[in-house]
Backbone as CSV, one residue per row, in Angstrom:
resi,resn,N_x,N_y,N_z,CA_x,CA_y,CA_z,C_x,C_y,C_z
1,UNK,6.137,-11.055,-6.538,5.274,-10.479,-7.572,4.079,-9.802,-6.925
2,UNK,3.803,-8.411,-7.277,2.498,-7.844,-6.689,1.919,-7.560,-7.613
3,UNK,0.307,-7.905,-7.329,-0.459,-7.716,-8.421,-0.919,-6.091,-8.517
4,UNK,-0.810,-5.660,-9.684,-1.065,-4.190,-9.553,-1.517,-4.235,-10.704
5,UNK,-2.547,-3.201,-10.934,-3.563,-3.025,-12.299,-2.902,-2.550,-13.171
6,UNK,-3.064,-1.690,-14.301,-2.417,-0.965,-15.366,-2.775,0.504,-15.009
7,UNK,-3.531,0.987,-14.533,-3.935,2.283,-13.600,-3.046,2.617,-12.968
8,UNK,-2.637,1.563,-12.380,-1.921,1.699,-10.640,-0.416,1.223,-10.816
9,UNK,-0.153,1.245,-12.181,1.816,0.837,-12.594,2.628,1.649,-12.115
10,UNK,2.218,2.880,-12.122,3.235,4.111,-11.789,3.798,3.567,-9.618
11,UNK,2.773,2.935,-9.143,3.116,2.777,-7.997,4.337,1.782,-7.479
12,UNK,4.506,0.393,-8.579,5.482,0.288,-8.668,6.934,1.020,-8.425
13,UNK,7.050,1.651,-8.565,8.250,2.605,-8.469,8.552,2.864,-7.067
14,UNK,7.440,2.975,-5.617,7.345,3.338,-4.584,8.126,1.675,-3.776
15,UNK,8.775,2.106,-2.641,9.136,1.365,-1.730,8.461,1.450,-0.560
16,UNK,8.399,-0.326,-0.218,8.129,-0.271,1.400,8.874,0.179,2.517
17,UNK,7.802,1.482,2.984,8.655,1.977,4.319,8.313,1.832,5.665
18,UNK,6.863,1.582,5.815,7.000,1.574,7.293,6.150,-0.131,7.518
19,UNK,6.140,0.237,8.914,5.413,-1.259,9.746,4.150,-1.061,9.194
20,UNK,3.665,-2.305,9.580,1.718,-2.364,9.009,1.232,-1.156,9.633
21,UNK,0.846,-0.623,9.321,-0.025,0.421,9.658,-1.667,1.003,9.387
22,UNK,-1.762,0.047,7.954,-3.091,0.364,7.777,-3.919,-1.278,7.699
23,UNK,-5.347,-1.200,7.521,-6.284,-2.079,7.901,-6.378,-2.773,6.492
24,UNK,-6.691,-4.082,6.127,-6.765,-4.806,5.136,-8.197,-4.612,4.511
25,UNK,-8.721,-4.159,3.633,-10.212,-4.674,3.398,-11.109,-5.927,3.112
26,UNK,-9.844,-6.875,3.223,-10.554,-7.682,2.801,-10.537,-9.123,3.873
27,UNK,-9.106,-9.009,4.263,-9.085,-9.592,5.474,-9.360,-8.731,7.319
28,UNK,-9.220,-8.005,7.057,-9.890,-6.978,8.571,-8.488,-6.440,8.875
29,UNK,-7.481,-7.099,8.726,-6.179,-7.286,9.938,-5.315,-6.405,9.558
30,UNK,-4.753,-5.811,10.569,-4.100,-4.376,10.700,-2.693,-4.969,10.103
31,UNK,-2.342,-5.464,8.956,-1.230,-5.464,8.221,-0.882,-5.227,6.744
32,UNK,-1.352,-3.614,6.948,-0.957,-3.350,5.272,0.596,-2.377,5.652
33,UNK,1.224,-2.522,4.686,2.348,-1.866,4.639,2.157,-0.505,4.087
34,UNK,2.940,0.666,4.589,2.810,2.073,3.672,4.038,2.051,2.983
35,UNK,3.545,2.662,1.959,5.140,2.814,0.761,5.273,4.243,0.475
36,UNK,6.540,4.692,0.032,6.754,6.065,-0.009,6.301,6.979,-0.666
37,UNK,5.883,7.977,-0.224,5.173,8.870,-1.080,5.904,10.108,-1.685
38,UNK,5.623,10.164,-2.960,6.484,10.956,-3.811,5.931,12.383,-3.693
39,UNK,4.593,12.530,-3.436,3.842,14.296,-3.173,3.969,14.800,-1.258
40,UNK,4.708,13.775,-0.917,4.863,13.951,0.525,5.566,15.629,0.695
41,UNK,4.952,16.392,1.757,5.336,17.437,2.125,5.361,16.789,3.801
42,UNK,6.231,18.248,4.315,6.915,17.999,5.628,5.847,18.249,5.955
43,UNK,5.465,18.006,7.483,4.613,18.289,8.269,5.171,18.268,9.887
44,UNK,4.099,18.374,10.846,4.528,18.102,12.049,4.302,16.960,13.204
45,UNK,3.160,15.933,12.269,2.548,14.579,12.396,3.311,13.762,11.998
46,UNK,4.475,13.859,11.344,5.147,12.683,10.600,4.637,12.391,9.274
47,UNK,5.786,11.558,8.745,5.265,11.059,7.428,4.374,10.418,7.036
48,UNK,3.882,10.866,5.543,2.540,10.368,4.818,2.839,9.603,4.210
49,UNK,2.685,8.338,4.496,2.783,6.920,3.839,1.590,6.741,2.524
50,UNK,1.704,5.958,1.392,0.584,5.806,0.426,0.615,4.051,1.155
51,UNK,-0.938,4.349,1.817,-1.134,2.966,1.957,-2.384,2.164,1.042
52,UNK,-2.192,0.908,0.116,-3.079,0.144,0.103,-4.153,-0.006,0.341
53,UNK,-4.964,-0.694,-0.474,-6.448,-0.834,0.004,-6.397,-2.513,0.448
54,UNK,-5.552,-3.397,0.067,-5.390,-4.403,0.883,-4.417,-4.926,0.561
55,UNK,-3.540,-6.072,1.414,-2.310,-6.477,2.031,-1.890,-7.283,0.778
56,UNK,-0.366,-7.327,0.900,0.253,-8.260,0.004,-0.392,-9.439,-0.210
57,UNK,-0.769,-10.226,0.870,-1.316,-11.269,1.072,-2.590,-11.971,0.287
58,UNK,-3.605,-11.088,0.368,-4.507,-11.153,-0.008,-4.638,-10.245,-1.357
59,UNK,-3.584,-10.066,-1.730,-2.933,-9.374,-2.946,-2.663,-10.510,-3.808
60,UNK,-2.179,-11.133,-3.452,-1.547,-12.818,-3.786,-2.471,-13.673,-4.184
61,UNK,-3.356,-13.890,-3.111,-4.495,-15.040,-2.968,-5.739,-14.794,-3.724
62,UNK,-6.228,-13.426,-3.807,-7.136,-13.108,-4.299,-7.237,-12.753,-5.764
63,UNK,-5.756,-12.523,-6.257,-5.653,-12.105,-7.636,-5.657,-10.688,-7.920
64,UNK,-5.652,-9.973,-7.177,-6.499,-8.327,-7.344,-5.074,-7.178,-7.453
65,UNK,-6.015,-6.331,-8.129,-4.634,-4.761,-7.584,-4.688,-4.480,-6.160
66,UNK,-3.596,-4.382,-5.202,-3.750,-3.836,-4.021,-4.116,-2.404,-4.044
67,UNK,-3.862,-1.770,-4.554,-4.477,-0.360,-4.656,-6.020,-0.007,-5.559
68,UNK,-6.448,-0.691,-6.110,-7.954,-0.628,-6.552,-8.876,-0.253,-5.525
């Protein structure tokens, strides 16, 4: 179960794709997951992940939307 606001429902729909990649805000630690992004255009950097503002984890524990 991930807690996600009523704002942030449409994100539901997105899958986890890559390794942790981004920083937690709330715990510090470099394990947020990026999920797929639907406005993604090609580039030559690689793919644009939609990452989180903090980790499943503290998604869990804290009660909160990860994307808020």
């Amino acid at each position: 179960m991930e807690y996600v606001c009523i704002v942030h429902k449409e994100k539901l729909k997105e899958n986890l794709m890559s390794p942790c990649r981004g920083r937690c805000k709330l715990c510090k630690l470099k394990k947020v997951h990026g999920f797929t992004n639907p406005d993604h255009i090609t580039n030559p950097f690689g793919y644009l992940y939609l990452i989180p503002n903090i980790c499943l984890h503290c998604s869990h524990e804290e009660k909160k939307c990860m994307w808020c």
